[in-house]
N, CA and C atoms as a LAMMPS dump frame, in Angstrom:
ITEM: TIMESTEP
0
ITEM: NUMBER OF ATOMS
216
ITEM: BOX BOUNDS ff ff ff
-5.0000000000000000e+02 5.0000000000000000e+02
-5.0000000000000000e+02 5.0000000000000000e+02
-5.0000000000000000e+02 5.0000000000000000e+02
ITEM: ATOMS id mol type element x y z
1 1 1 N -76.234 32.989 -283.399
2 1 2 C -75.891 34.375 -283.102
3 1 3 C -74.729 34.356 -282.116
4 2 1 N -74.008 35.034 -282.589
5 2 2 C -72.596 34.968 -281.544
6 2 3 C -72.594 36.119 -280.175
7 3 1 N -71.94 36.124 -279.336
8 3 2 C -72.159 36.284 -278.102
9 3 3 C -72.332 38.04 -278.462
10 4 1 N -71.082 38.529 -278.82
11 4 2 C -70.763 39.366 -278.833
12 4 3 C -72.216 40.578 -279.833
13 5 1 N -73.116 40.146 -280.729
14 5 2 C -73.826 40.817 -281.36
15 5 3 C -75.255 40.412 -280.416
16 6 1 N -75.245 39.132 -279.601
17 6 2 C -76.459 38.889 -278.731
18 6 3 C -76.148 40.069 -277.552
19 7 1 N -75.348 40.71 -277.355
20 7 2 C -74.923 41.196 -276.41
21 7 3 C -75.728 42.936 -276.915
22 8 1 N -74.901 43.137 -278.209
23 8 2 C -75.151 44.434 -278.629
24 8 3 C -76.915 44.829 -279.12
25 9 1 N -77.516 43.782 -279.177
26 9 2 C -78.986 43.414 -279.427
27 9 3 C -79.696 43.842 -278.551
28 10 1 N -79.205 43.822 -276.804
29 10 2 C -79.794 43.712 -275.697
30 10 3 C -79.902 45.352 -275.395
31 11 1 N -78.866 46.031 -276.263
32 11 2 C -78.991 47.831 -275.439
33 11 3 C -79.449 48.417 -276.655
34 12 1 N -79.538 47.776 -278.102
35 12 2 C -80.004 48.642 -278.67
36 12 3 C -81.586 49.62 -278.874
37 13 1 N -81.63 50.559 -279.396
38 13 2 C -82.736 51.582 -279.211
39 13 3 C -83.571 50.883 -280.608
40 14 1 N -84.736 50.455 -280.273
41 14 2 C -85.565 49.72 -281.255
42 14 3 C -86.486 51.127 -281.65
43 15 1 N -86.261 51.045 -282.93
44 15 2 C -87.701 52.121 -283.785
45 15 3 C -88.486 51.537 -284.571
46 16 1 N -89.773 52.224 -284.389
47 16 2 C -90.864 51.772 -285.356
48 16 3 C -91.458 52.989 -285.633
49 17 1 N -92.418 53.161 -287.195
50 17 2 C -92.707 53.757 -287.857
51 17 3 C -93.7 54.792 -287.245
52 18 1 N -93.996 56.255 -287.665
53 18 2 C -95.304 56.797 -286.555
54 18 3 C -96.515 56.432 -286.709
55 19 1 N -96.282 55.28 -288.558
56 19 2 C -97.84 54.871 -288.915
57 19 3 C -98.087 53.66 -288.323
58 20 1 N -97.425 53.561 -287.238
59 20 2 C -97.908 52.018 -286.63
60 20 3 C -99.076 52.092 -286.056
61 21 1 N -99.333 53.298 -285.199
62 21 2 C -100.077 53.394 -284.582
63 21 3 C -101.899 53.315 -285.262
64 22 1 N -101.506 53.616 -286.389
65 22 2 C -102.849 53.931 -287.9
66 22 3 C -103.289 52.367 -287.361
67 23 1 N -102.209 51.499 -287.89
68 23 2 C -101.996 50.548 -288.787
69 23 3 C -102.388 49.499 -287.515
70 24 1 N -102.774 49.328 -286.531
71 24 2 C -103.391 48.901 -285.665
72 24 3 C -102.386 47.599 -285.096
73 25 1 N -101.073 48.078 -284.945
74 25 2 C -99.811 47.602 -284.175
75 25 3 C -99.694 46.417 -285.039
76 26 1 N -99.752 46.138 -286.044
77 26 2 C -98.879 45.302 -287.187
78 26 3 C -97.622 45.863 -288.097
79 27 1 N -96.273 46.191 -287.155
80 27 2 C -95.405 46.786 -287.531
81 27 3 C -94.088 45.883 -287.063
82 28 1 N -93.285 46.062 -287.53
83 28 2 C -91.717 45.68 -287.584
84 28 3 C -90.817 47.238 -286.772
85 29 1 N -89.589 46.814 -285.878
86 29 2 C -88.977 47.715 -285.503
87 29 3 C -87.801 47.702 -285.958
88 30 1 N -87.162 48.327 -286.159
89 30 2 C -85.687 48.102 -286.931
90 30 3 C -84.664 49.326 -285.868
91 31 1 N -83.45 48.619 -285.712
92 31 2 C -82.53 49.116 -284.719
93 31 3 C -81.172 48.946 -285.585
94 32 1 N -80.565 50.001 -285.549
95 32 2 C -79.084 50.078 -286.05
96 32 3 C -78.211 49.662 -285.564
97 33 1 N -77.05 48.532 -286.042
98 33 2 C -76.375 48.042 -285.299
99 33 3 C -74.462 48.569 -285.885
100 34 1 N -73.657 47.93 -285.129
101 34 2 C -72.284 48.079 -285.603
102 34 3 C -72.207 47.444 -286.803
103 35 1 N -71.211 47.935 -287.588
104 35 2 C -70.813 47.101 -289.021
105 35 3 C -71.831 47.05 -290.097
106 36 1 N -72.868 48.513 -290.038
107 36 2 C -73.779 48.787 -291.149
108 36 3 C -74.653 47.654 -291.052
109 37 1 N -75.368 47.418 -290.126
110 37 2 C -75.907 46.22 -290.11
111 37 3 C -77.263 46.773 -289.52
112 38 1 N -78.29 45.941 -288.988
113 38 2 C -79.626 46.419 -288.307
114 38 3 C -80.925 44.91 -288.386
115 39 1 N -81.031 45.52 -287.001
116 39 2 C -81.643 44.628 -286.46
117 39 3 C -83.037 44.69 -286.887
118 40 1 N -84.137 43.421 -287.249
119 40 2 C -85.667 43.494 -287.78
120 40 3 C -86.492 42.811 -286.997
121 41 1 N -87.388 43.241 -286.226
122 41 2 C -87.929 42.587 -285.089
123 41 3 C -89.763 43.059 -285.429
124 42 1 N -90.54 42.055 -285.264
125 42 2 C -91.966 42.125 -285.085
126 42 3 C -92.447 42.828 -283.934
127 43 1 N -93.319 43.755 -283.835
128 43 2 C -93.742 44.506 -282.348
129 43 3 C -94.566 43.125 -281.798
130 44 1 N -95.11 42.433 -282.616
131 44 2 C -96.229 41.72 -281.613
132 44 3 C -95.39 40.678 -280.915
133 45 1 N -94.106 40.082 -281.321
134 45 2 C -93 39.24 -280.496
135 45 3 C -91.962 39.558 -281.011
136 46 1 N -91.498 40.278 -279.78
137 46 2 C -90.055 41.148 -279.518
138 46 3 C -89.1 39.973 -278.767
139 47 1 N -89.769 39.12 -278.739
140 47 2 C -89.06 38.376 -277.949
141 47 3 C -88.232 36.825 -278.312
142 48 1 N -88.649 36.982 -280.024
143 48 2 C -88.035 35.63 -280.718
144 48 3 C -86.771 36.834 -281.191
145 49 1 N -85.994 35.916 -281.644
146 49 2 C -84.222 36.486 -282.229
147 49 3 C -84.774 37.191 -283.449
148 50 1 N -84.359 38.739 -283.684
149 50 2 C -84.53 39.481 -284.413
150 50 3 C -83.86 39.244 -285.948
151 51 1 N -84.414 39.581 -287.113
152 51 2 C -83.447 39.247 -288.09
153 51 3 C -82.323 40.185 -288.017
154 52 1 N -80.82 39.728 -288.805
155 52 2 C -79.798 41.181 -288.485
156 52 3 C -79.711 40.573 -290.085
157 53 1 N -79.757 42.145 -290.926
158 53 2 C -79.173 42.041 -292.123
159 53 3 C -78.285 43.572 -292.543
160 54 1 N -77.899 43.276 -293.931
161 54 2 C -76.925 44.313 -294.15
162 54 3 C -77.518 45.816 -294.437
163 55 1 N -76.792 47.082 -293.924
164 55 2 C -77.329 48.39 -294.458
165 55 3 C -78.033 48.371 -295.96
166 56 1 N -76.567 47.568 -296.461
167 56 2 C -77.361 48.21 -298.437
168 56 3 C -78.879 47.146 -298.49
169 57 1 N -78.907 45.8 -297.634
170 57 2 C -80.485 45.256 -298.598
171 57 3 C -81.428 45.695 -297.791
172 58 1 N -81.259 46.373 -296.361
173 58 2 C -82.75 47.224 -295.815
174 58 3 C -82.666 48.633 -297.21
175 59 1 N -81.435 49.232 -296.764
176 59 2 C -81.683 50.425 -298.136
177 59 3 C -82.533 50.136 -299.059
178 60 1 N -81.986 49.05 -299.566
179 60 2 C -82.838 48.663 -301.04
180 60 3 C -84.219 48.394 -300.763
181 61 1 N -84.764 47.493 -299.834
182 61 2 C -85.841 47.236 -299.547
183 61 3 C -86.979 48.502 -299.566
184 62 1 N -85.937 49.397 -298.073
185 62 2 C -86.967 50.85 -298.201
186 62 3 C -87.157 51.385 -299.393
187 63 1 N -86.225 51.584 -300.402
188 63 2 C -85.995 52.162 -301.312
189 63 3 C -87.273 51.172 -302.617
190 64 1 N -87.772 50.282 -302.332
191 64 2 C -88.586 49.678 -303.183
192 64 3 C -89.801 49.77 -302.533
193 65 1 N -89.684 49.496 -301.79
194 65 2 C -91.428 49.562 -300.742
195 65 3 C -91.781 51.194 -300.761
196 66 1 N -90.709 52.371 -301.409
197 66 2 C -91.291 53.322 -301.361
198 66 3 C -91.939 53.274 -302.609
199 67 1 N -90.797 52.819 -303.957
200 67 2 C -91.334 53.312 -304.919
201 67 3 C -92.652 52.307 -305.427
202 68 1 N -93.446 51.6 -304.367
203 68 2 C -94.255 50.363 -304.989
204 68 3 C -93.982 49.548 -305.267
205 69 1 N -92.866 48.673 -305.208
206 69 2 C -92.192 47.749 -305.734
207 69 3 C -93.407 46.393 -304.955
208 70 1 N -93.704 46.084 -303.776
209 70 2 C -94.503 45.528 -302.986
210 70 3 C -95.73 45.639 -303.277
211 71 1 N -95.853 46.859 -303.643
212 71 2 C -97.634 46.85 -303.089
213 71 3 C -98.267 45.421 -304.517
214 72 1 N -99.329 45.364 -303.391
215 72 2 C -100.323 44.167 -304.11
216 72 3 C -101.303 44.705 -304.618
């Protein structure tokens, strides 16, 4: 991770879902970063290096985990 995005990591505003709270704190937070990008972090360790991937494959992701694409 290069300095400059370890840097932008440190102020960003982390969100998580309102069903976390249901879901008995087994949730992921996701934070928007520069360059359509966003940060993927575990609530239970916030404290290992977050994944950073691109706008369009979280899009897609949400966009499948809505329509069932996941479920088991």
């Amino acid at each position: 991770m290069n300095d400059e995005l370890a840097a932008e990591l440190e102020t960003v505003q982390w969100r998580k879902s309102s069903y976390s709270g249901a879901n008995g704190g087994d949730c992921i937070e996701v934070a928007p970063l520069s360059g359509d990008r966003f940060g993927i972090r575990d609530t239970e360790r916030p404290d290992l290096p977050p994944w950073v991937v691109r706008g369009g494959v979280l899009r897609a992701f949400v966009a499948g985990a809505k329509d069932g694409e996941f479920d088991f």
